[in-house]
N, C-alpha and C positions, 0 to 999 in steps of 0.2 A: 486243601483249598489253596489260591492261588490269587495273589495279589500282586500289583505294580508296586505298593508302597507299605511295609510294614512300619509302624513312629512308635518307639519305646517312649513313653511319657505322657502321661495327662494332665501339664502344667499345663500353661496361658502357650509356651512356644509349642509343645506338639500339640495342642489341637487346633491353633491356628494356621499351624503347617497340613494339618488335614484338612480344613477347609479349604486352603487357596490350592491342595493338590484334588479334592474331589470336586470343585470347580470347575479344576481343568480335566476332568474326565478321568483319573485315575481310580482306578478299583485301591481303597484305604484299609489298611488296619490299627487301629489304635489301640494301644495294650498300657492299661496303666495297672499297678500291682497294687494300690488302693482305691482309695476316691476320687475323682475329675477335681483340679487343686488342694487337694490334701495339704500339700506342703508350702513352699516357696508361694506355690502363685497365689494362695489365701491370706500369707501371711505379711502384706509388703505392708508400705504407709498410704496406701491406698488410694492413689494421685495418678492423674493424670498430666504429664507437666515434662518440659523442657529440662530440667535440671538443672535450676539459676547458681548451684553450687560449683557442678561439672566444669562452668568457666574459670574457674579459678585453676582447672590442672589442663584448659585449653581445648576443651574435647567440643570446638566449633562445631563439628561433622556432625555429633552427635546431638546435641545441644536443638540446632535446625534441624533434623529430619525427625526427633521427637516433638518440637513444637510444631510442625505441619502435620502429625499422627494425628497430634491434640487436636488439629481444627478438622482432621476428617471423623476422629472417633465422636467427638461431638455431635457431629451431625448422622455418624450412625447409630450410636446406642443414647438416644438425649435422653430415656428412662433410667439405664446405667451409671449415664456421665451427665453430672454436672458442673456447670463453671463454680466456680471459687474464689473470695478475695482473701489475698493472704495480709496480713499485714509484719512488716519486719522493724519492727525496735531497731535503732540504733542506741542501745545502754548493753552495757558489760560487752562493746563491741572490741574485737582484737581487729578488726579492718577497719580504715577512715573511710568516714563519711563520703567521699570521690571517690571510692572504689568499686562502694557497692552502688552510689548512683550511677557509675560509668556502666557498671553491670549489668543495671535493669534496662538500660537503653541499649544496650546491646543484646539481651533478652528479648525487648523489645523490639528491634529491626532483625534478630533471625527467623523472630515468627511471621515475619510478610505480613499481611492484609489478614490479619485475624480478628474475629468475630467478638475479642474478649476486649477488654480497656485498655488501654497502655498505663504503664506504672508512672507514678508520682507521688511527692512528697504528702507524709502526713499533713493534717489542717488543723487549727484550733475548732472547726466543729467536726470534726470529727468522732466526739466523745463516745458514740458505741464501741469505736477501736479503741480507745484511749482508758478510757474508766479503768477497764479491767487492770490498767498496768499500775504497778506501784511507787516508779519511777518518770523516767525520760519518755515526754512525750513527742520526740523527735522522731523522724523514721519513715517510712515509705509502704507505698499500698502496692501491691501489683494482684494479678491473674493468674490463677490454673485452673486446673480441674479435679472435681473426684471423684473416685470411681468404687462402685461393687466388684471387686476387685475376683472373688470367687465366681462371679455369675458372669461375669465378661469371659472367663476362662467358659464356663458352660454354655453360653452364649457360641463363642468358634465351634466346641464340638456337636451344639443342636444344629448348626446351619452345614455343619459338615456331615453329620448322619441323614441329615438331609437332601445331599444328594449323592446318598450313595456309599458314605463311608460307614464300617463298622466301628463301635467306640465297645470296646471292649474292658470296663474296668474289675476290679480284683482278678486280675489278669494278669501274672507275671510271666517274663519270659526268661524263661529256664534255661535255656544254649541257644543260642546259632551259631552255623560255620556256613560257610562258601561250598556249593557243592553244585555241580553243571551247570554252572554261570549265573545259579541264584542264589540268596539265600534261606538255609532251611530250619526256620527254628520250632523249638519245642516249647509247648505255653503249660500254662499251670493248669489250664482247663482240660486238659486230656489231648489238646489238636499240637499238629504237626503241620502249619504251615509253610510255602513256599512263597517268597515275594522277589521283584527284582531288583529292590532299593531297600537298604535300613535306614533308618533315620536315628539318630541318638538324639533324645531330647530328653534326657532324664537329669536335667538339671543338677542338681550334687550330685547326682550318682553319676555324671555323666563318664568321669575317667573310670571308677569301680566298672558301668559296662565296660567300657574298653580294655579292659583290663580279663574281661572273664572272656573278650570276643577274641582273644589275643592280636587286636593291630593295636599295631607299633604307631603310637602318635608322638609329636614333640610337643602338644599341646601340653599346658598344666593348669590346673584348676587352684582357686583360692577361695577357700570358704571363708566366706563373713557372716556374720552372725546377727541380724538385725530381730533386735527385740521392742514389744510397744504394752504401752499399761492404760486402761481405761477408770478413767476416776468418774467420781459424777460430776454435773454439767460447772466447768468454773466460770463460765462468763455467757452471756447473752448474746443473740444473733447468730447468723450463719457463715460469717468468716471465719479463718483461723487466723495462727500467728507461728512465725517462722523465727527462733529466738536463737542467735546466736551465741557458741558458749567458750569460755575460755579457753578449753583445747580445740578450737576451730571446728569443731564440728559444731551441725545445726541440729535443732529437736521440735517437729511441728508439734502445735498442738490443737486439733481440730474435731470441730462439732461431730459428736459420735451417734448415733441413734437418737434422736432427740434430749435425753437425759445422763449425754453422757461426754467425755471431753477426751478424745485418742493422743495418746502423748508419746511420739517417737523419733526417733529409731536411734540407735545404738548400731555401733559397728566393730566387731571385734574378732578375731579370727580365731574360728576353731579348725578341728583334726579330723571332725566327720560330719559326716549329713545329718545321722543321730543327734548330734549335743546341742539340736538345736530347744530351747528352754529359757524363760527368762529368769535369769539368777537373784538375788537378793540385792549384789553390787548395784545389777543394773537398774534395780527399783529402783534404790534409792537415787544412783545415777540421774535416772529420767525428773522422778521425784524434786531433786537441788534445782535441776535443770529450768523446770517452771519455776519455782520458788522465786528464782533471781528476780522473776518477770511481773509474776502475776500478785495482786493484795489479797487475793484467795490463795491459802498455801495449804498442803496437801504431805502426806505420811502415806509410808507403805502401808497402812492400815486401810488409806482410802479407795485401795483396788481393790476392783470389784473382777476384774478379768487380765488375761496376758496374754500375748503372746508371740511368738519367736520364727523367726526361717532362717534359713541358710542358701544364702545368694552363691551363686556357681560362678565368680568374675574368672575373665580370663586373666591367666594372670601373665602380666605386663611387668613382672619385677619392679612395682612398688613398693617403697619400704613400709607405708603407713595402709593400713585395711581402707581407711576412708578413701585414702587416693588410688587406689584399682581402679581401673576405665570400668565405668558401667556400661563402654561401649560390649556388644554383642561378635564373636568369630566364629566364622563357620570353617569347618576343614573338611576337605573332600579325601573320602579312600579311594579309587578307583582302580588297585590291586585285587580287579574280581569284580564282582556284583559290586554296585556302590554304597559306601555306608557316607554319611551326611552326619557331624558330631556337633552338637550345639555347644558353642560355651558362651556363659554372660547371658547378655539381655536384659529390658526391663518388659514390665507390662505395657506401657505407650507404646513401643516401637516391634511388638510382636507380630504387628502384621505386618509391617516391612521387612522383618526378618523372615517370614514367612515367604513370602513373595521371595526374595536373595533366594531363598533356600531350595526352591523350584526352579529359578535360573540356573544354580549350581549343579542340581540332579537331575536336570533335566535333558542333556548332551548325552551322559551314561547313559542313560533311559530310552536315548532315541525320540526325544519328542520336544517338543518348543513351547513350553508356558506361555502363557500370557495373562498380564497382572487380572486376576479376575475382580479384586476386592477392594480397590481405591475407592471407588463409589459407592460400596455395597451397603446397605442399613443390614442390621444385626436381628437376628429373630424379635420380632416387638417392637423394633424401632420404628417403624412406620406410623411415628403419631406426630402430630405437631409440637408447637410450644407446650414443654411439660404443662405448667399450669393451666392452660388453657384443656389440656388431656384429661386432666384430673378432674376438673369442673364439668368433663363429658361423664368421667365413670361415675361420678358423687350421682349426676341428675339420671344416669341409667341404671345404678344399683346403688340405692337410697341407704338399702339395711348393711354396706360396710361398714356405714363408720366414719366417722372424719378419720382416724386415725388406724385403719385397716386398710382403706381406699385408697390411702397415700401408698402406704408400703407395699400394696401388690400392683399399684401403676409400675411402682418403681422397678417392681421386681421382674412384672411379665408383659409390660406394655404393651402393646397392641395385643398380644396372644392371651389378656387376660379375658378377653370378649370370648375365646375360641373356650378357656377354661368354664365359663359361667355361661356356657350358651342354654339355656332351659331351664336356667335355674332365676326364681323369681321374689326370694325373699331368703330370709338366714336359715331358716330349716332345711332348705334345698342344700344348700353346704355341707349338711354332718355335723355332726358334734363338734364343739368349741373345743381343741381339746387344750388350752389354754393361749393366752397373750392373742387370743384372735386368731390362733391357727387353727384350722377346720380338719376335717377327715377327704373334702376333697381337694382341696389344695394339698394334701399329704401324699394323696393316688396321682393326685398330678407328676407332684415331683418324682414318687416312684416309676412311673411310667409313662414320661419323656423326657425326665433327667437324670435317668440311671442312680437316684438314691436310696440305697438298701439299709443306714442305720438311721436312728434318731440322732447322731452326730451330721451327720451327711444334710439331714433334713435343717435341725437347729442351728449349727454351726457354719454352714457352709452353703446352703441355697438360702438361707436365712441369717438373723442373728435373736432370732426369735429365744436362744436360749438366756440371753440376759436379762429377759422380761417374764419367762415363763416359769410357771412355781414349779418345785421339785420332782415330782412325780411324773409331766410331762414326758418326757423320755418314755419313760414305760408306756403310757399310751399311745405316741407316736409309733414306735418300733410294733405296736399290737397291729395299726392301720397298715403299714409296711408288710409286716407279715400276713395279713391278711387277702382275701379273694382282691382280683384283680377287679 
């Protein structure tokens, strides 16, 4: 078989790189050797957002062209992505009060004409920000967003098999070389394809491919380690708070599933893709980390869930993990057939990266991109104002739920009509098979989102596992395995 573009990786960058290339007419292969974000792209802080930190090591470039991501991703996946009020303490602060206000206004004038609030000082009525803290009620509000951070990844490769590309996961690729000006590689599935472009997106693995592809890069990769702990709910409403810590790093801590409060991230360099895991240190780490802030205080004993990735920065000969550019580099091989090697990147700015990466492979290729996806909504996005969407599902399908109704707006927005088309009441669904997950939303996901475990399904198209009782699994994986 015989493709324009083979993409090693099914993070958030290769299957955004497959939709903006089967957009532009290219025949796709997408090969990933587990799950559609498995790794990295499941695991981040789960935000939508500029990076108010990034300015502080100058990374303007980067800074603005994720804050204009943020205003287009919004209005393409507004089921996915919602806006956010963060609120930032100024206590246990190691920067003056000018520095970080001069920040937000400059956070504030890189995002142009944005659709969110512009930041300013806390207020004495402010008390739903305030209560929670145990301290200084001094400090400042601003804007992001946040994101289903796994389903945005799924999200690029549905609208990418959508026109035309293959997503091929537990799929690994075994060898390519260069051979009659393509190249030919061998997959774990038994095939032997031929494409005229590789694309490396395999995020920490990305030097390990190059490595087994043997081209010579001068690129080098720096793994960081970013870990996150979910405690139950510590404060009320739907803002977070962005807590500055003594060693200059930041630790959000934000509304999680309803009943639950995500508290991250850690940054710390490891030696493989593997180590990725969150350690005891970092418990307690995260753990101190609110403590300083919040008059609800919290013990490794209060997590309920972890978890860990390993970010691929490129590395820029920083001496600190925190200060690696989370800017994204693309490197072209053009020694032969062309190979495309991703390093870096975040989730916001993955379809601008996408897009670069089609400009870059697309001279080798003989052909001339053009940006397909600036305006594009996301499978399901085609609905209005959430809220007002959700008050269509509630009055057109009575028997979810307040609280089932919310979570599959969220999850398949517009396409949840396409999922529930003849079905008329909760029996039509399948058996409950816990936390309000049904037997057809289980066929669903196996069969148009490529989920083959009860992981893939709870963990990762969902987070249905934190709500659902023990045995679930086994039930799930029974509808999985079962007739189509």
């Amino acid at each position: 078989m015989a493709y324009d573009l083979l993409i090693v990786g099914g993070g958030i960058n290769g299957c955004a790189i497959a939709r903006e290339a089967s957009l532009n007419g290219l025949k796709v292969l997408l090969v990933e050797k587990d799950d559609l974000a498995s790794h990295t792209s499941s695991a981040s802080t789960k935000l939508i957002h500029g990076g108010l930190r990034y300015l502080e090591t100058y990374e303007f470039r980067l800074v603005r062209e994720a804050l204009h991501e943020r205003e287009r991703l919004l209005s393409a996946a507004p089921h996915l992505i919602r806006p956010m009020t963060f609120v930032l303490p100024h206590a246990h602060a190691v920067r003056p009060w000018w520095m970080v206000r001069i920040g937000l206004y400059l956070y504030d004038l890189l995002s142009g004409r944005s659709s969110l609030p512009r930041s300013r000082s806390l207020r004495r009525r402010d008390a739903v920000f305030t209560d929670p803290l145990a301290a200084s009620h001094s400090g400042f509000v601003y804007s992001d967003a946040w994101v289903d951070d796994a389903r945005l990844t799924l999200a690029n490769a549905v609208d990418a098999a959508a026109h035309g590309a293959e997503i091929a996961t537990r799929t690994a690729l075994l060898s390519a070389r260069r051979e009659d000006g393509k190249w030919r590689a061998e997959l774990s599935d038994g095939r032997t394809v031929e494409a005229r472009g590789l694309v490396n997106a395999a995020g920490p693995w990305v030097r390990t491919l190059l490595d087994s592809l043997g081209v010579t890069s001068h690129s080098q990769v720096r793994l960081v380690k970013g870990s996150h702990i979910v405690v139950p709910r510590l404060f009320e409403g739907e803002h977070a708070y962005i807590l500055q810590q003594p060693d200059r790093r930041i630790v959000f801590a934000i509304p999680y599933e309803d009943a639950f409060t995500e508290i991250g991230t850690t940054d710390i360099p490891v030696d493989r893709p593997e180590d990725a895991g969150c350690t005891d240190e970092e418990r307690h780490y995260l753990c101190d980390a609110v403590n300083r802030y919040f008059v609800r205080q919290i013990t490794p004993a209060d997590i309920v869930w972890d978890w860990s990735g390993v970010r691929p920065l490129h590395d820029d000969g920083a001496a600190k993990a925190q200060s690696v550019t989370r800017d994204y580099f693309l490197e072209l091989d053009t020694e032969g057939p062309p190979l495309l090697s991703v390093f870096g990147g975040k989730i916001t700015t993955a379809r601008a990266l996408a897009e670069e990466a089609l400009e870059k492979i697309g001279p080798p290729l003989a052909i001339e991109p053009e940006p397909r996806t600036r305006a594009r909504v996301f499978p399901g996005g085609a609905i209005p104002a959430f809220d007002h969407y959700l008050a269509q599902v509630r009055a057109r399908w009575p028997f979810l739920g307040e609280n089932r109704s919310r979570r599959m707006a969220h999850a398949y927005g517009a396409s949840l009509g396409e999922m529930l088309r003849g079905v008329s009441d909760a029996a039509g669904m399948g058996a409950d098979l816990g936390a309000g997950l049904t037997e057809l939303e289980v066929r669903w996901m196996r069969d148009r989102e490529w989920a083959r475990t009860a992981e893939d399904v709870l963990w990762r198209r969902s987070k249905i596992g934190l709500h659902a009782r023990p045995d679930a699994a086994e039930a799930v994986q029974k509808v999985l395995d079962g007739p189509a």
